[in-house]
N, C-alpha and C positions, 0 to 999 in steps of 0.2 A: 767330237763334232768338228768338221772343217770349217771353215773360212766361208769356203761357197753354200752351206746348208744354212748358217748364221744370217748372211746375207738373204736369203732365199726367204726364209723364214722373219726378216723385219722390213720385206718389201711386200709380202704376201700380207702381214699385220697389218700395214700402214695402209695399204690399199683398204682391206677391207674395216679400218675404222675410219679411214674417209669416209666411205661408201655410209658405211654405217650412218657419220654425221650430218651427211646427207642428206639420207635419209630421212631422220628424226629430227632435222632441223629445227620446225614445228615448235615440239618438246622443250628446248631449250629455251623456250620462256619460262618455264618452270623451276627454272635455276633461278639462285641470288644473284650469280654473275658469270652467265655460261661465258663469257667471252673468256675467264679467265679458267672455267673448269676446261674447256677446250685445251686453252695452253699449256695446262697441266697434263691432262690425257695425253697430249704430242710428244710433251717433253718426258713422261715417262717412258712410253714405247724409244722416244730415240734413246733414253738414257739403257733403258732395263734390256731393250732388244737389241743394241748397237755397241753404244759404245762399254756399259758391265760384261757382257760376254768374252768381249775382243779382252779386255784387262785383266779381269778373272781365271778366262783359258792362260793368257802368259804366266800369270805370277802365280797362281797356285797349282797347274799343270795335274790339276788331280781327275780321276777321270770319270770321276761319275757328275762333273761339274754341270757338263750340258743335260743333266737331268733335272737340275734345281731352277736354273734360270729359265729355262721358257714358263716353269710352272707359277714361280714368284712374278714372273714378267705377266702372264695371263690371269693372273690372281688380282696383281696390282690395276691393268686394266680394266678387268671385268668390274671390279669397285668402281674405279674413275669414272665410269660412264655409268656405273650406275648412280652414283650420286648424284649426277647431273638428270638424267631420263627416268629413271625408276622411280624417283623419290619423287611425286609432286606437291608440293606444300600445300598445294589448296584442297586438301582435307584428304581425310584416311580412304583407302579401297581403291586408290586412283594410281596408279604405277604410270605415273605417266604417258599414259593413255595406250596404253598395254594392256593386254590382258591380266589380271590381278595372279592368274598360277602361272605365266607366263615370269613376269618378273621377278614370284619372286623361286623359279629356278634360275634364271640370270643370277640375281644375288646370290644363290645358295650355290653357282658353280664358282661365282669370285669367290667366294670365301673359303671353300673346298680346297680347290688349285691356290689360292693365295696360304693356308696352313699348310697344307702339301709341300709347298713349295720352300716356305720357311722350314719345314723340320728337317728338311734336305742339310740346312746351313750348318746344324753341329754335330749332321751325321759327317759331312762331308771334313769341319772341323777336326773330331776326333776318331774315324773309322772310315776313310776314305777309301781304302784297299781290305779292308776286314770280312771276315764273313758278319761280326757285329753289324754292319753297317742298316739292314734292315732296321735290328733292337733300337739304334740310336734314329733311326730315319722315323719309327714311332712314338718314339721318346721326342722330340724335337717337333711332333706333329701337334701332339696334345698339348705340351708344355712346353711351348718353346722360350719364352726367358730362362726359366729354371736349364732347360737343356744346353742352351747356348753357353751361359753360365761355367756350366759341370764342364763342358768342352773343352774352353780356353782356358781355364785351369789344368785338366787332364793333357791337353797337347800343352800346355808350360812346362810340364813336369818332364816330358817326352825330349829326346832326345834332337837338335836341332836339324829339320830336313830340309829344311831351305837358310837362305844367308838374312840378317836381321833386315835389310832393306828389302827382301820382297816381302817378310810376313808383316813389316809398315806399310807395303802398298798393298798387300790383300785387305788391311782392317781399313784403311782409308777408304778402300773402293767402293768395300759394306756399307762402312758409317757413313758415306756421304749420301750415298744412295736410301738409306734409311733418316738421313737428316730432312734429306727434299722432299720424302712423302712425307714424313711429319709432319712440317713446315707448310708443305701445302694443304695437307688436314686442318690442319691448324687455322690456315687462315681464310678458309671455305669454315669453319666452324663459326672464325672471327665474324664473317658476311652473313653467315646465318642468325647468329643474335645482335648482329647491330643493323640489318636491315627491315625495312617494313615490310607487310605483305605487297602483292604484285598490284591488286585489290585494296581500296580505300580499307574496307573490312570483308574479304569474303564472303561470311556468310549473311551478311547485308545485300549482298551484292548478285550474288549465285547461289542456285537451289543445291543441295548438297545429292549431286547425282549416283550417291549411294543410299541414299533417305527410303526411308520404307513408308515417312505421311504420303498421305494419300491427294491428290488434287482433286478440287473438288467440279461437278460436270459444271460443263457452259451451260447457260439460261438462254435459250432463243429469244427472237425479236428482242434485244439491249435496242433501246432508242436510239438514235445518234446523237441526239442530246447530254448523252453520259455516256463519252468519252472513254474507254477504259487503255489507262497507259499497261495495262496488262493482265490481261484475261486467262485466269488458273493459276496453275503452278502452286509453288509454297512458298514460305517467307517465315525468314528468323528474327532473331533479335543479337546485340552484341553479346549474349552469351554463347550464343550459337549452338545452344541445348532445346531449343524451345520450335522445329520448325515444325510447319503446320501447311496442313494445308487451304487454299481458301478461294473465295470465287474471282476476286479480281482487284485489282488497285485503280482507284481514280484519284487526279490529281486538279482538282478546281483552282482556277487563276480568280474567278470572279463571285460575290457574292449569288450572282445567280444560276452558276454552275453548281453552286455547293448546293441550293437549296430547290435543285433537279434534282441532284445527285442524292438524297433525302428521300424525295418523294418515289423516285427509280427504286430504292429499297424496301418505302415500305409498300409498295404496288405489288413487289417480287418478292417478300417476307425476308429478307436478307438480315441479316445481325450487320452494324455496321460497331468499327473501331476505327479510333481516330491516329493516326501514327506523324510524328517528327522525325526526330533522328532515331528512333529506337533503339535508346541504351538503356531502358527499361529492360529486367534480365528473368519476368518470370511471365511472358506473351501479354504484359498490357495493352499491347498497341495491334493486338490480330486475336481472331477467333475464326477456328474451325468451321473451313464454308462461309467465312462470312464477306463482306464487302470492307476494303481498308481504305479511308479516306486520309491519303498524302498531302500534307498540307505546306509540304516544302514550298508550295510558288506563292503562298499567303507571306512573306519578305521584305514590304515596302515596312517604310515607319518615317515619323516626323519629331520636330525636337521643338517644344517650347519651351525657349532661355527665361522669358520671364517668370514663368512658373515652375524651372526644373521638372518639367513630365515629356515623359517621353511616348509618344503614342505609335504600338508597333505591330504589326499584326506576327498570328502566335506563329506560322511556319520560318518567322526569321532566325538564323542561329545568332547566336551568343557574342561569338564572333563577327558578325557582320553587324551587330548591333555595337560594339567596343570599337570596330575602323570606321562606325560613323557619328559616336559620339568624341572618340579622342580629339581630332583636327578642333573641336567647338570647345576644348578645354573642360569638360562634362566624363564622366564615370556612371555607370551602375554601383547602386548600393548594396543590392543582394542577388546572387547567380551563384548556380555548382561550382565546383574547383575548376572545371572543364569547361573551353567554351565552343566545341561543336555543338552540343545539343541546342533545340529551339527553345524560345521561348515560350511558347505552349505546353513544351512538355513539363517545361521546368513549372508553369502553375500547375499544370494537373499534379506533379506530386507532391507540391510546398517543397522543393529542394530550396537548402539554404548553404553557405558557404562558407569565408574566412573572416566578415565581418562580424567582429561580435558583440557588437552593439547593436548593430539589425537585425540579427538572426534569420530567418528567413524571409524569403519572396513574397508572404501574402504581406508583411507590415509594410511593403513597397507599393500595393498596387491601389492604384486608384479607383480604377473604376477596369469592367470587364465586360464585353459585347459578346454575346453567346447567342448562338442559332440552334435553338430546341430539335427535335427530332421533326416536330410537324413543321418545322420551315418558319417559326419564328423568330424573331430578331429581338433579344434581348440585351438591355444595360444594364448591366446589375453591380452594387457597388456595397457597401457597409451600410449606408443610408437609404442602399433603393433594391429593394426584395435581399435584404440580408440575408435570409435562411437559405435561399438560392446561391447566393454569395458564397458563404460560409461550406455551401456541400459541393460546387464547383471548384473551388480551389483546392486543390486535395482529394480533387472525387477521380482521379485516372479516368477523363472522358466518358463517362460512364450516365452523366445527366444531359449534357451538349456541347457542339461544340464551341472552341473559344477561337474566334473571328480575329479579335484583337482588343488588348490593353494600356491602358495610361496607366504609366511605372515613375516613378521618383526617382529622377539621377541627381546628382551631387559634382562638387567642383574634385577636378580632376587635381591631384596633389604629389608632392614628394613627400616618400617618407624613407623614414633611416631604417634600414633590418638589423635587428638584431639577435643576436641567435647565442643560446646558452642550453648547457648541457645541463639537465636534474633529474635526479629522483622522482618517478612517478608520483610515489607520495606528497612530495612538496607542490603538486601542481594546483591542488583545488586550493590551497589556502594562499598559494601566490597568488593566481587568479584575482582571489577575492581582497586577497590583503594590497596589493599593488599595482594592480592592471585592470581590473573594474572599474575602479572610481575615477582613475586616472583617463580624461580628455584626450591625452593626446596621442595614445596607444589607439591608432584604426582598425589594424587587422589583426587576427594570431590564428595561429593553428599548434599544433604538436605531436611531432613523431616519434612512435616510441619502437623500441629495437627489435630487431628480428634476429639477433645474432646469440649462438645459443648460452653464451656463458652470461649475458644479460637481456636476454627473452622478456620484453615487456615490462622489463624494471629501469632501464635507462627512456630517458624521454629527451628528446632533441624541442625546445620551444623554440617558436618562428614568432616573432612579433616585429610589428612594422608602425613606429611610433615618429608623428609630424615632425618634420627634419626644422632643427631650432634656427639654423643661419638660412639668411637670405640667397633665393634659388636664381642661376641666371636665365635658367629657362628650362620646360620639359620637354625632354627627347622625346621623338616620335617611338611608336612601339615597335617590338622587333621580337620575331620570333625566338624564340627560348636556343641558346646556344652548347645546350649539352642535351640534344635528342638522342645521342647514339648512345654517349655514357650511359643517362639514365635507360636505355633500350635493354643495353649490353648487360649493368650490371641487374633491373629483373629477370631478365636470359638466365645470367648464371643462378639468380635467388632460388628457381626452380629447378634446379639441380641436387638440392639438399642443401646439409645443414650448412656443408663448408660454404656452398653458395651464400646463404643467407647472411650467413658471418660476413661473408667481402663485400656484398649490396649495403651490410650498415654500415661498412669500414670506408666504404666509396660515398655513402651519405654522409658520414662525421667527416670525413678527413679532405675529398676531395673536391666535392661539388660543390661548397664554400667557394671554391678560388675560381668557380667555369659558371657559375651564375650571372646573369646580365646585372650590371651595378653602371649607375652613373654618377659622375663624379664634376658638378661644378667649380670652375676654377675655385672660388672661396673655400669651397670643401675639400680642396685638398689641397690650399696650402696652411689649412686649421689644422686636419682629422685625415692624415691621408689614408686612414687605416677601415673610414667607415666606407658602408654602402649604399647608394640612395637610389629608390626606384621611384619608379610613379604608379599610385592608384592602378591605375587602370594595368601597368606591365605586372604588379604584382600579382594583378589576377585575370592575365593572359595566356592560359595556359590549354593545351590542345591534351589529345590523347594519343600523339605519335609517338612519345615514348613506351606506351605500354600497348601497341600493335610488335606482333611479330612474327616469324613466319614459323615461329617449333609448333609440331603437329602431334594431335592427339591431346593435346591440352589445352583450355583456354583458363580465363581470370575471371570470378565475379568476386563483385560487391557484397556486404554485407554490412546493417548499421544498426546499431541499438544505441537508446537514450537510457540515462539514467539519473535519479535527483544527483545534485554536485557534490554531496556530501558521501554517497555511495563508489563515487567512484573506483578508489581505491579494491572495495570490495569485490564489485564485478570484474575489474581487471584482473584478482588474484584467482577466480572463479573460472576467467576466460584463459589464463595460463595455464590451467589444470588441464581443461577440456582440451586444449586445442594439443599438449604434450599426449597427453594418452589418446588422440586419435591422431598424432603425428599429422596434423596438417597442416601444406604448404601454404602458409602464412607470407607472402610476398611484402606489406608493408600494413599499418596498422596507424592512422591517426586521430587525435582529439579535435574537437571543436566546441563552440559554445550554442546553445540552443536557449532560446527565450519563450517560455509559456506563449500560448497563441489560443482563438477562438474558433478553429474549424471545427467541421462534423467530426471528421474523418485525422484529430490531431495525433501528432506521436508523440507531442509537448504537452502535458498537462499541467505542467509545472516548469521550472526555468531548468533546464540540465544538459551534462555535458554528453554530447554525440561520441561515439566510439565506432569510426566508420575502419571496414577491413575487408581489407582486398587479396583474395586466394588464388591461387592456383587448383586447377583441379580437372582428375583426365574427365576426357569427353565419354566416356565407356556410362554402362548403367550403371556396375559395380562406384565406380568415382562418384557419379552423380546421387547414388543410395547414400553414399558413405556422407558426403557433404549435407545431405537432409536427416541423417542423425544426428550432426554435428550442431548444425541450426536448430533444431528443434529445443536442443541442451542447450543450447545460449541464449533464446528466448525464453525459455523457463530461467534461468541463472539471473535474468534483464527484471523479470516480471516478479519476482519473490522479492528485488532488492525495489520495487516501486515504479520500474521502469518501464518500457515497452518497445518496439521493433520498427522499421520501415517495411513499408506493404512495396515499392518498384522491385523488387526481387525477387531471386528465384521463390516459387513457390513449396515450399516446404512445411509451413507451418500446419496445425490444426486449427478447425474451427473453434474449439476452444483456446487458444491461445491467442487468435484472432477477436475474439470477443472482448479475451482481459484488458487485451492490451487499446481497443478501440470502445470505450464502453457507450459511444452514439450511434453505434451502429444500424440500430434501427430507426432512428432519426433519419439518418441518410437512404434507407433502402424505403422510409415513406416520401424524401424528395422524389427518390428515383421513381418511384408510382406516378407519385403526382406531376412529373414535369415529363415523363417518358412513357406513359403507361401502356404503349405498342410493347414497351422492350424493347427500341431499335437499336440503343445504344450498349453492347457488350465486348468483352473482351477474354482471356484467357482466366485471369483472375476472378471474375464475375461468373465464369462458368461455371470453376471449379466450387468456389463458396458461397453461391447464392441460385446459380441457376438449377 
């Protein structure tokens, strides 16, 4: 190959992968970080088309050379840009808004021309002038480490045809060139598991335009009275398994938009469900055709300091209730581990958290304003229509909705973390032996291992016990400063086992020293070794660590309760199941649960939560496999006395739903009596009742 066709041929490239970028400009938000995939695509063309040819023709003067490098040069490019345009992370069938057979022969000719191209290297190595040269250009096509390998040993052995200083700069010219795509794989990998989607949550956010649910028709004459912020379409949940189709979303600012918005459906027979944040993971918050009443702009709330209540209506999240109770020196006593979701959703399912003395949100709430399906306005409290009381909190929006509640908050405090590694088995009788009775232990939770040579037998406890020296003041909150860590190391968890091994090794060993800790002067020149947080940062925590942009798989939830003395046994029960169905098991932690009085309780008795959070592909085959998996863990929950959480995917039977909920008809005689249109339903409700 001359000089002038090299040339010709990396001005004719360059051209046409401008053009190209061009082009697809567009596209390039569908990268992590096209600015830098760009740079990499530039700098391989000039490295692969420019300056490797020009060094490679000098120093190894072999003459079938110019047949390998255009093809590794076209190989290597056709990946780069595809990584960048082809691949769109915001869910499977989308090639970057390509035609889906279009892409992926794009991909399938990079890949083609990029092993073509490589098997060239240790034909060219060991059989540059041979008639072999084919045997080895096949040999190096399918298996090229093994082949490259077999080469540079075989040309060792060979007799020296060049002087030792060019066959230094031929491996240099390789290795480097092999160093920089790596490197840049590498850290387009790195930007893939440590960045968030492009999207708050995708498929929250966008209908999955590969979706086969169905929308459901427009209803002529909609009043103008009812608003809709969006008429058709479909809508998921944070599983992003669950999408549906349905007739519209209305978002009411004022009590007497909602209770239009009521009457509008049941005029037009519409099924209505009530939705917050939607991290409910088995369609609580939508049904098929129905109307979904958004209640994100229901947000205001007030604070009585003399009486510690707090009165907030339910579309406020978690979070904007924590930046406006912090400044007044005030905390929440019980909320999920998370604080996007609202606080409506959180009473509709009785979520409870890391305090284990209050165990969950109904022993917090005071009193509850609920607006029935015919448009009326109810207070309802322990003292006033109890039974109504008792099957609303826990009822998944399913009797009315909740307007807004007086909640119990509490003085906002330091406490010291402490964190100690045990034995699974020592946990229930420490518990009870040293951290029950003991006042001055606030929080605790415990994570126990995902890593395979101690699977569920090592336990990490978290406790957060009142800091003994005098505080000189509480730092204002601050968001969690190891989001990418914690991102990166779930990233790798679901990669396999070695993954899961380094997510525990990055929770024992590192994320101790990247934890937010504050340190008043007095406490560190006592204890400069402790950590002190406040109430409220210790349970300030978002769900941006566990967004991410890898496709084809997402994470649910999964929680069962069991009495405290079982523990042990369900754990040794859930080891088994989850090893011989090999499932990706991302992280797995305890809590403490307190008996409680709802219809609809999962507490019959006081016991410890065992909440677990999977991985698992988006495919039917994945989502079958994870509903045989559940089914086995509620049966293992339910034999040891236990029972399951209903916000989840739906998997279970009607019989195992029965065992585990034995008021069930209790509840489904409120739902008559306070609803007896049926206006109020959801996915849940369809499938086991309607």
């Amino acid at each position: 190959m001359h000089l002038g066709w090299t040339s010709w041929i990396a001005a004719m490239s360059g051209t046409v992968l401008v053009a190209f970028l061009i082009v697809r400009r567009h596209a390039l938000g569908a990268s992590v970080d096209p600015v830098t995939d760009v740079l990499k695509i530039i700098a391989l063309w000039c490295l692969l088309f420019v300056l490797l040819p020009l060094s490679v023709r000098r120093t190894l003067r072999a003459a079938k050379v110019h047949m390998s490098l255009p093809l590794v040069a076209a190989g290597l490019l056709l990946i780069s840009v595809d990584a960048v345009l082809v691949v769109d992370p915001r869910g499977p069938g989308d090639f970057g808004r390509i035609v889906g057979v279009g892409g992926l022969a794009f991909l399938a000719a990079g890949l083609t021309c990029f092993a073509l191209g490589l098997g060239l290297v240790p034909a060219i190595v060991a059989h540059a002038r041979t008639r072999r040269f084919l045997i080895w250009w096949l040999y190096g096509t399918l298996a090229f480490p093994v082949a490259l390998v077999h080469a540079v040993l075989r040309r060792a052995r060979q007799p020296a045809a060049s002087n030792a200083r060019q066959r230094r700069t031929r491996a240099l010219v390789v290795l480097v060139a092999l160093f920089l795509y790596a490197s840049a794989t590498l850290r387009n990998k790195l930007l893939l598991y440590t960045s968030p989607p492009s999207d708050n949550q995708y498929c929250l956010v966008e209908p999955n335009r590969s979706s086969t649910a169905s929308p459901s028709p427009p209803i002529a004459n909609v009043p103008r009275t009812v608003p809709l912020v969006r008429e058709g379409g479909t809508i998921d949940d944070a599983s992003c398994l669950n999408e549906t189709g349905i007739f519209g979303i209305v978002r009411p600012t004022t009590i007497g938009e909602l209770r239009r918005t009521l009457a509008f459906a049941r005029a037009k027979g519409l099924s209505v469900s009530i939705a917050g944040a939607r991290h409910s993971m088995g369609g609580q918050a939508f049904v098929e055709g129905g109307l979904v009443i958004d209640m994100t702009a229901f947000d205001q709330m007030t604070v009585d300091p003399k009486r510690n209540v707090l009165t907030v209506q339910s579309g406020a999240t978690w979070k904007k209730v924590q930046d406006s109770l912090d400044p007044r020196g005030l905390s929440v006593k019980a909320m999920q581990s998370v604080n996007p979701l609202t606080v409506g959703g959180t009473i509709a399912v009785n979520a409870h958290g890391i305090d284990h003395r209050v165990g969950a949100i109904v022993s917090t709430i005071r009193s509850l304003r609920v607006m029935l399906s015919d448009g009326t306005l109810l207070k309802v409290s322990r003292h006033r229509e109890p039974e109504l009381f008792r099957s609303i909190v826990g009822g998944y929006g399913l009797l009315g909705v909740i307007v807004d509640a007086d909640i119990e908050v509490t003085a906002n405090e330091m406490y010291e973390l402490e964190r100690r590694v045990i034995d699974y088995r020592e946990f229930p009788n420490l518990f009870e032996s040293a951290i029950a009775g003991d006042d001055r232990y606030k929080l605790l939770y415990g994570h126990l291992s995902t890593a395979p040579h101690s699977f569920l037998r090592e336990m990490l406890l978290y406790t957060y016990r009142s800091a003994d020296r005098l505080q000189e003041s509480i730092p204002p909150l601050q968001e969690a400063g190891y989001v990418k860590v914690s991102r990166l190391t779930f990233n790798i968890a679901k990669t396999g086992l070695f993954g899961r091994w380094t997510k525990w090794m990055v929770e024992k060993y590192v994320l101790p020293h990247v934890r937010p800790c504050y340190e008043s002067r007095n406490q560190a020149l006592t204890a400069p070794e402790a950590c002190l947080v406040s109430r409220n940062q210790a349970m300030y925590s978002s769900t941006d660590a566990l967004k991410s942009t890898v496709k084809h798989r997402t994470e649910i939830l999964q929680e069962y309760f069991v009495p405290r003395d079982k523990l042990v046994g369900f754990i040794d029960a859930l080891r088994g199941a989850l090893v011989d169905k090999k499932a990706d098991l991302l992280n797995a932690s305890v809590r403490v649960v307190h008996k409680d009085n709802l219809v609809l309780s999962y507490a019959n008795d006081d016991v410890f939560a065992v909440v677990l959070y999977f991985s698992q592909s988006t495919s039917s085959e994945g989502n079958a496999d994870m509903g045989q998996l559940t089914r086995q863990l509620i049966d293992s929950a339910e034999t040891l006395g236990g029972s399951f959480y209903l916000p989840y995917q739906l998997h279970y039977t009607r019989e195992q739903l029965r065992a585990a909920y034995p008021e069930l008809d209790v509840f489904l005689e409120q739902k008559m009596k306070n609803d007896p249109s049926g206006v109020f339903s959801n996915r849940l409700y369809e499938k086991y009742f309607g």
